[in-house]
Residue, then its C-alpha position, 0 to 999 in steps of 0.5 A: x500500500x505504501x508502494x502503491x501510494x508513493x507510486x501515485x503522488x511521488x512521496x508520503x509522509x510518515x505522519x500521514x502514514x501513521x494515521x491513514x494506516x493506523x499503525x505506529x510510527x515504527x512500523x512505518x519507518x521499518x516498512x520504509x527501510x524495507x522498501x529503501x532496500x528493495x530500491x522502491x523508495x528513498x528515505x527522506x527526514x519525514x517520509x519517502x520519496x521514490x527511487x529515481x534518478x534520471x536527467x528527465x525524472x521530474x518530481x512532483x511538487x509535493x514529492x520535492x516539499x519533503x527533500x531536506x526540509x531544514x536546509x531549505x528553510x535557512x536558505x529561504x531565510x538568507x534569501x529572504x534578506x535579499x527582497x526590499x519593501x516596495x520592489x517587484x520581486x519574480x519567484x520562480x516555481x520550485x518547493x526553494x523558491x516556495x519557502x522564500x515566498x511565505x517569508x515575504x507576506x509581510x514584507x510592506x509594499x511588495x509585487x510578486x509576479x510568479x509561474x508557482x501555483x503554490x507560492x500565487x495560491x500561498x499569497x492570494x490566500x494571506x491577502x483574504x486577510x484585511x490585516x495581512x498586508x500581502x503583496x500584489x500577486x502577478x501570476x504569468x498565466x501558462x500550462x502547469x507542469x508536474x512541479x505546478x510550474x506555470x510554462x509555455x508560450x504565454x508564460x514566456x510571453x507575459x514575463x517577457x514584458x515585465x522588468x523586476x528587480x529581484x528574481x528567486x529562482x530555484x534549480x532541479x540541479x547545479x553544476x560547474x560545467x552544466x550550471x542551471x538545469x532542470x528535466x522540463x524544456x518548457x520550464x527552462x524556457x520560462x526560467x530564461x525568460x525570467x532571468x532576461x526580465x530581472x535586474x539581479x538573480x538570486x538562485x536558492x539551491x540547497x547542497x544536495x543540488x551540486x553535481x546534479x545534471x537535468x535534461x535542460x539547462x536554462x543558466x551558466x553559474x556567472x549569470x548568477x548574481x547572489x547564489x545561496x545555498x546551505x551549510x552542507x554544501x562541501x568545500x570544492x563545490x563553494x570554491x567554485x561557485x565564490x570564484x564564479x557567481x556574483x556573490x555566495x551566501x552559505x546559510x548555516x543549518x541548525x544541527x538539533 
């Protein structure tokens, strides 16, 4: 049963496993050492995401909101400093970019355009509260991919008029050769489209990105103005991206 719904969805949750199974949380997470060893699923802090590993494997959103919860949430925290009150800022889709978005809410006088169904639904939804002072939600329009990234022709056209100050952009993978990449061509295309338009690029990629390759590549590392990333990223890796990208802000992890 567990196969079958990581099969559907592209990862589970051990909480939600608990309580849709009725089982305890040990007998979870032995099910899931199990089926980490016969190479269905990999284990990540909080659940399971499916074995997978190819250049056009492209996860879910939801499956991606399980990877490497707390290095995400110090880079979005670092990346968070870089947005001014009364700028327009761009946020690009991805589970990174997400996480930077819901510390912006109250951020005074603040546009947003984005191609994220979440981070749009995440704003449109603080904005129905009258206190709230959300941001001015642009969304690009387009077709969703399974990232519930906005693409295509009219979302390649709409960013294309735009001029924004600072873009949040994520990326499935980073290399030094490669640079930005990520397994959907269309995606790839609106993510250019979205450099072009933004006077400075911020990119949020935690340290399990490196030495990722994906099918697309959208950027090279020296158009990358700000890149931040987390702790866990080693020493060669940051060697590279200080010697090639605008600036490098490496965020500490909490260890407890």
């Amino acid at each position: 049963m567990i196969a079958e719904m990581v099969r559907r969805s592209g990862a589970v949750r051990v909480a939600e496993l608990v309580e849709q199974l009725g089982v305890s949380d040990m007998t979870v997470r032995r099910d899931l050492d199990a089926l980490e060893r016969s190479g269905v699923v990999k284990k990540v802090h909080g659940g399971a995401v499916a074995a997978s590993g190819t250049a056009i494997d492209e996860p879910g959103f939801e499956a991606k909101s399980v990877l490497e919860s707390a290095a995400k949430a110090a880079v979005a925290e670092a990346a968070a400093t870089l947005v001014e009150p009364g700028s327009v800022v761009a946020v690009a889709a991805g589970t990174t970019a997400y996480a930077v978005a819901a510390r912006l809410l109250h951020v005074p006088r603040l546009t947003v355009v984005t191609n994220s169904l979440p981070v749009a639904e995440l704003i449109r939804s603080t904005g129905d509260e009258p206190t709230a002072g959300a941001p001015t939600l642009l969304l690009t329009g387009g077709s969703p991919t399974p990232s519930a990234a906005l693409v295509g022709p009219l979302a390649d056209q709409a960013v294309r008029s735009l001029h924004v100050d600072l873009l949040i952009l994520g990326a499935h993978g980073v290399c030094e050769k490669a640079g930005l990449t990520t397994p959907n061509l269309a995606e790839a295309q609106t993510n250019r489209a979205l450099i072009a338009s933004a006077r400075r690029v911020a990119v949020v990629a935690d340290h399990t990105k490196w030495g990722v390759v994906a099918l697309s590549g959208f950027a090279a590392l020296d158009e990358v103005d700000v890149f931040v990333t987390d702790s866990g990223l080693g020493a060669e890796a940051r060697t590279v991206l200080a010697e090639t990208v605008g600036e490098l802000v490496v965020a500490p992890v909490p260890t407890d």
